[in-house]
C-alpha positions, 0 to 999 in steps of 0.5 A, a space after each residue: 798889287 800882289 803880296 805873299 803872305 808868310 814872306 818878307 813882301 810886306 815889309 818891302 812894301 812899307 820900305 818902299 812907299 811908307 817910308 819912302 825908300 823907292 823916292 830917293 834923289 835922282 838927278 834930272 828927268 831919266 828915261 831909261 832906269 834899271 832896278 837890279 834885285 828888283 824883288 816883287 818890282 815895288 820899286 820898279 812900279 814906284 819908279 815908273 809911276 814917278 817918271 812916266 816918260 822912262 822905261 824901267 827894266 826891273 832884275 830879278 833872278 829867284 822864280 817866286 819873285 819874278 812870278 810876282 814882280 810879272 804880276 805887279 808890274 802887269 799894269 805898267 808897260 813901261 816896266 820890262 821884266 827880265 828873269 836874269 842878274 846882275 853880275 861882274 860879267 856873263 855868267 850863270 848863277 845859282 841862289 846859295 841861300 834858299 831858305 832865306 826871305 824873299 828879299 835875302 837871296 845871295 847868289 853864287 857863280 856857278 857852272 853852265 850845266 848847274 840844275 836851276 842855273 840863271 843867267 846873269 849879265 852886266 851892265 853893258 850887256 843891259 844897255 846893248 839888249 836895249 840898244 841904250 847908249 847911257 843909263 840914267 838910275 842905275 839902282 842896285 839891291 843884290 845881296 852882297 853881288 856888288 863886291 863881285 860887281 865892283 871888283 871888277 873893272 867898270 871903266 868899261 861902262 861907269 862913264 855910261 851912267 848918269 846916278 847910282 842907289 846901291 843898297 851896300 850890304 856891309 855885314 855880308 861882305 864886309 869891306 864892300 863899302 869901301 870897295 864900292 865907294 873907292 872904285 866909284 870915286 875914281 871916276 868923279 862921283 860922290 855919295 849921300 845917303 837916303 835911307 838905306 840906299 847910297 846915292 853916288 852922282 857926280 853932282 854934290 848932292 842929286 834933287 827930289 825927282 
């Protein structure tokens, strides 16, 4: 396993196995998992190492960490990396932020023809790459991009997904929790909370998987 120094690697690390954050509750036995805002691809290896009959497909849009989500995940098959986005729609972003840590890019959308430009899709656009009629864990870290996400309209997709770990990010969307919760109640789930994550099912409360 790969971790930069002088960046925010480290601290990823101890999130997600020392404190545990990458074994939050998950309803049932997936098989297909996406991790969008994957970073380095922790989480994707915990994942995969926590549901060895699944495939994992593990989102990340900034270079540097792709190059070593690649690296990381290497020893895990079952782990497809995928240099793209998570977005509302199809669409092409761009990082806003660069000279934030590594964990921190935001993303804006921006022209096709933008230098450094990067796809995104949504989460149909996933299933249909994968052939998928259904995602088991669906877990989201975008940095703000799940007011965008959430804003839209997900009837299209919602009913397709079997659980959701969303890391909310409040300070830099204010009034994105109550965007996400609102538009995911609708639909029949409820939510608890496992260290930073929010985990909506439409089970009272989702099992240590």
């Amino acid at each position: 396993m790969t971790l930069r120094a002088g960046t925010s690697d480290a601290a990823v690390f101890l999130q997600v196995f020392v404190q545990r954050q990458g074994y939050f509750p998950v309803d049932g036995t997936p098989k297909f998992i996406v991790d969008a805002g994957a970073n380095i691809g922790l989480a994707s290896v915990c994942l995969a190492n926590r549901f060895p009959g699944s495939t994992v497909v593990s989102m990340e849009i900034d270079p540097s960490n792709f190059t070593a989500l690649a690296n990381n995940c290497r020893r895990y098959p079952a782990v497809v990396p995928m240099q793209v986005g998570l977005w509302s729609h199809g669409a092409t972003l761009a990082i806003e932020n660069p000279e934030a840590d590594s964990w921190a890019f935001r993303t804006v959308e921006v022209a096709p023809d933008t230098p450094g430009a990067i796809q995104a899709i949504g989460v149909a656009d996933v299933m249909d790459r994968f052939g998928k009629d259904r995602i088991d864990v669906l877990k989201i870290d975008i940095e703000g991009a799940e007011n965008e996400l959430f804003s839209a309209d997900i009837s299209e997709w919602i009913d397709r997904i079997g659980m959701l770990a969303i890391e909310i990010h409040e300070r830099i969307r204010p009034g994105v929790t109550e965007r996400v919760c609102n538009a995911l109640a609708r639909f029949g789930f409820s939510h608890h909370r496992w260290e930073e994550y929010w985990i909506f099912s439409r089970s009272a409360k989702g099992r240590l998987g």
